[in-house]
N, C-alpha and C positions, 0 to 999 in steps of 0.2 A: 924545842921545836917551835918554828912561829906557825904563823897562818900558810896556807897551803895556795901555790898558785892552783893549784883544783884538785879535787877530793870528793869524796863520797861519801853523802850521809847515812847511805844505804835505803829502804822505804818509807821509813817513818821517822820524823819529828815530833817531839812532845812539845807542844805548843803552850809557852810560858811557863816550862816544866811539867812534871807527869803532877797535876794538879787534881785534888779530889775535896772531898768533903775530911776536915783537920789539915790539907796540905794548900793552900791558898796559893792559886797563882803566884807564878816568881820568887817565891820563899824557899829558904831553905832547904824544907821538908821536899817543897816540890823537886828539886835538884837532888836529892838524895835520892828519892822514889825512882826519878830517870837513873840515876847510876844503879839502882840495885837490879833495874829492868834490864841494863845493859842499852837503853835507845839515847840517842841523839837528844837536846835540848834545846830551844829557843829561846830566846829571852830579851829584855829591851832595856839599853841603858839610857840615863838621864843625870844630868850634874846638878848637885846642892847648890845651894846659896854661897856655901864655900870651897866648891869644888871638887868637891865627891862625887865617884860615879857609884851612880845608886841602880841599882834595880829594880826598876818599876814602869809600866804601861803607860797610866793615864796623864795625863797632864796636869789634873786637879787630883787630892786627896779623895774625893769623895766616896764616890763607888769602895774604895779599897779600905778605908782609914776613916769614914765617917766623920771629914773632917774638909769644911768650904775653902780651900785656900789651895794655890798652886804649891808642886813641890817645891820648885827653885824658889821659892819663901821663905825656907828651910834650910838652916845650917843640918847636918848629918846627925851631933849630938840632938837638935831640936825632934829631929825626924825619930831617934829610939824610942819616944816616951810614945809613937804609935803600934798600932799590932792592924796585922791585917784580918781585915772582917772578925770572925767571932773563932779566932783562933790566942794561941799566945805569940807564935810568929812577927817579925818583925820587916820591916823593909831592909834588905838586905844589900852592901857593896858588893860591886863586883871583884872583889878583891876577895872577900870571903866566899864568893862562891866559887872563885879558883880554887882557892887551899881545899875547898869541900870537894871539886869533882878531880883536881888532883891527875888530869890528862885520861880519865877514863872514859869519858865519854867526849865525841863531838859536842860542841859548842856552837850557835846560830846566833850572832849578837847582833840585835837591829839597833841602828842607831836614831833616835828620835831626836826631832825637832826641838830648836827654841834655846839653844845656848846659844852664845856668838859664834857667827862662822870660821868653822872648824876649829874650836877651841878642845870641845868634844871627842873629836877624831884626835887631834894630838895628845891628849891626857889618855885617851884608851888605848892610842899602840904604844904607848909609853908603859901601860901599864900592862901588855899584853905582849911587848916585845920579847921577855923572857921566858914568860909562861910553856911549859912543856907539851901540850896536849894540845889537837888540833881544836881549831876553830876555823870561823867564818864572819864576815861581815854583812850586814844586808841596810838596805834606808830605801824611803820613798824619793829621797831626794840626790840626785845623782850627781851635785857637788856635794855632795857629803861623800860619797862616793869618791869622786875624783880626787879629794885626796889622801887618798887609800893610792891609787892608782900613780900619782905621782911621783909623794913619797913612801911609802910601803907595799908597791906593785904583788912580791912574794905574799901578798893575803888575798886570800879567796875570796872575792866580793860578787854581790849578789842584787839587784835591782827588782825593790818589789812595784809591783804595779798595781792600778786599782782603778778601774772606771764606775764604781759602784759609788753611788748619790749619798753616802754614809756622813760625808763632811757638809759643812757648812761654806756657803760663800764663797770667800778667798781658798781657803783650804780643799777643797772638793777641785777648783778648778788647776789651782796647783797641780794636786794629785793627777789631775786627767793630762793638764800636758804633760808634766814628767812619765804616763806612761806610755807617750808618743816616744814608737821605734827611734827616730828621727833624731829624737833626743839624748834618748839612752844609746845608741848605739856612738854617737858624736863623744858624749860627753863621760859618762862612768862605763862603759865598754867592760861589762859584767862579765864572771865566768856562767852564772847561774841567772836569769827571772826566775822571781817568784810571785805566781801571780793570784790574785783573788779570785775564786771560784768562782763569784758571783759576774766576773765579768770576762769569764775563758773567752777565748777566741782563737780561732784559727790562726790570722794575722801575727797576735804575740806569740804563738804556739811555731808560726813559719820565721819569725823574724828572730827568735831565739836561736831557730834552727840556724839561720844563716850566719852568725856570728860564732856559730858551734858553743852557743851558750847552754847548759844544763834547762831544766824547763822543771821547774816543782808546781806547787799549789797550796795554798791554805783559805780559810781553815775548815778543814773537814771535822766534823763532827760528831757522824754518825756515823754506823757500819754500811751503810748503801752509798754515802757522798765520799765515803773514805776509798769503797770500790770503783765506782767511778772516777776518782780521781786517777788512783793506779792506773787508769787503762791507758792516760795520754800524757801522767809523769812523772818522772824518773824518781822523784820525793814528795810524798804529803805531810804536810806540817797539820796535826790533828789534836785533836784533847776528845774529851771522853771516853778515852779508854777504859771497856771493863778490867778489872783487879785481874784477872787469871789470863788476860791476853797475851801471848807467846809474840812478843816482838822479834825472835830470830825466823820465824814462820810468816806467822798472822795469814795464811789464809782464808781464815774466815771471813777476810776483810776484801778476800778478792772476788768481786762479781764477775764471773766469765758467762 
């Protein structure tokens, strides 16, 4: 099975995997946890130095790997000798965490910045073209996007957007135009937005509507941004799930 021209996450997203204290974002562990939940998974890929698609967030080691240096620095053998945070976990391909979730769970794969254009996109539906189990695609950037669209239209793609002052500089203002309608509806013509809470609006909320694009939100957090979120979309991509949380339910999560 590939990618879906549209599909259903259902309510909830586990955002960078069902991730806790021993299961560190994007690892493994985290991707296991989502599958034993039975919930949907997010996750962010980025290419080595030698062309591996790695799973991982940041753009620098830091935060994750205690380590000053960008990933694409890093050949994939260089990148094993790290672990993430104070675990024994390691930065993971995406290639292993196919074999690991095996089509049982939805898959939400953003594609991040900073390899050459569309180099990225062709090595991940190359490698995702056979894969059995649904997925999805998502990027801030909607030629990243388009070429999903052009060449592998049958995958579900998704335009995240984000007016929240988070970036720096270049990057921030990037982000603000690509999440002009104007843009996204021209140029990656989504099945889904996905948009930053911190910058909801009406606007992205009607202009999804008009293109009959799905409408989610991330990242919720907490059990009151998690209930508010439901109230105006179809999926919340969230993390801090308590351990006993009923992901086929989860009403507790819904403020009425």
């Amino acid at each position: 099975m590939k990618g879906f021209e549209n599909m259903d996450f259902g309510k909830y997203i586990a955002h960078r995997g069902l991730h806790s204290c021993g299961a560190p974002e994007n690892s493994l562990k985290a991707f296991e946890n989502a599958v034993n939940k039975g919930v949907a998974a997010e996750l962010d890929v980025r290419l080595t130095k030698d062309g591996r698609i790695a799973v991982f967030h940041d753009r620098n080691l830091r935060r994750m790997c205690s380590v000053d240096a960008e990933l694409s620095e890093f050949t994939y053998e260089q990148l094993s000798a790290f672990t993430l945070k104070d675990s024994g976990e390691k930065i993971p391909l995406l290639s292993e965490v196919l074999r690991l979730v095996n089509g049982r769970i939805p898959l939400l794969i953003e594609i991040k910045n900073g390899a050459p254009a569309w180099t990225l996109e062709k090595r991940l539906y190359h490698l995702l073209k056979d894969y059995k189990g649904a997925y999805a695609v998502q990027s801030f950037n909607p030629f990243s996007l388009l070429w999903f669209r052009l060449f592998a239209p049958d995958v579900f793609r998704g335009q995240l957007i984000s007016a929240h002052k988070g970036e720096k500089g270049s990057r921030y203002f990037a982000r603000l135009v690509f999440s002009r309608p104007i843009i996204w509806k021209a140029v990656s013509k989504p099945g889904f937005i996905a948009c930053d809470l911190r910058s909801v609006s009406l606007e992205s909320a009607f202009a999804a509507a008009d293109i009959g694009a799905d409408f989610y939100t991330w990242t919720a957090n907490t059990p009151e941004l998690i209930g508010e979120a439901l109230k105006f979309s179809k999926t919340v991509i969230a993390e801090n799930f308590p351990p006993d949380f009923d992901f086929a339910h989860g009403e507790q999560y819904e403020v009425r």
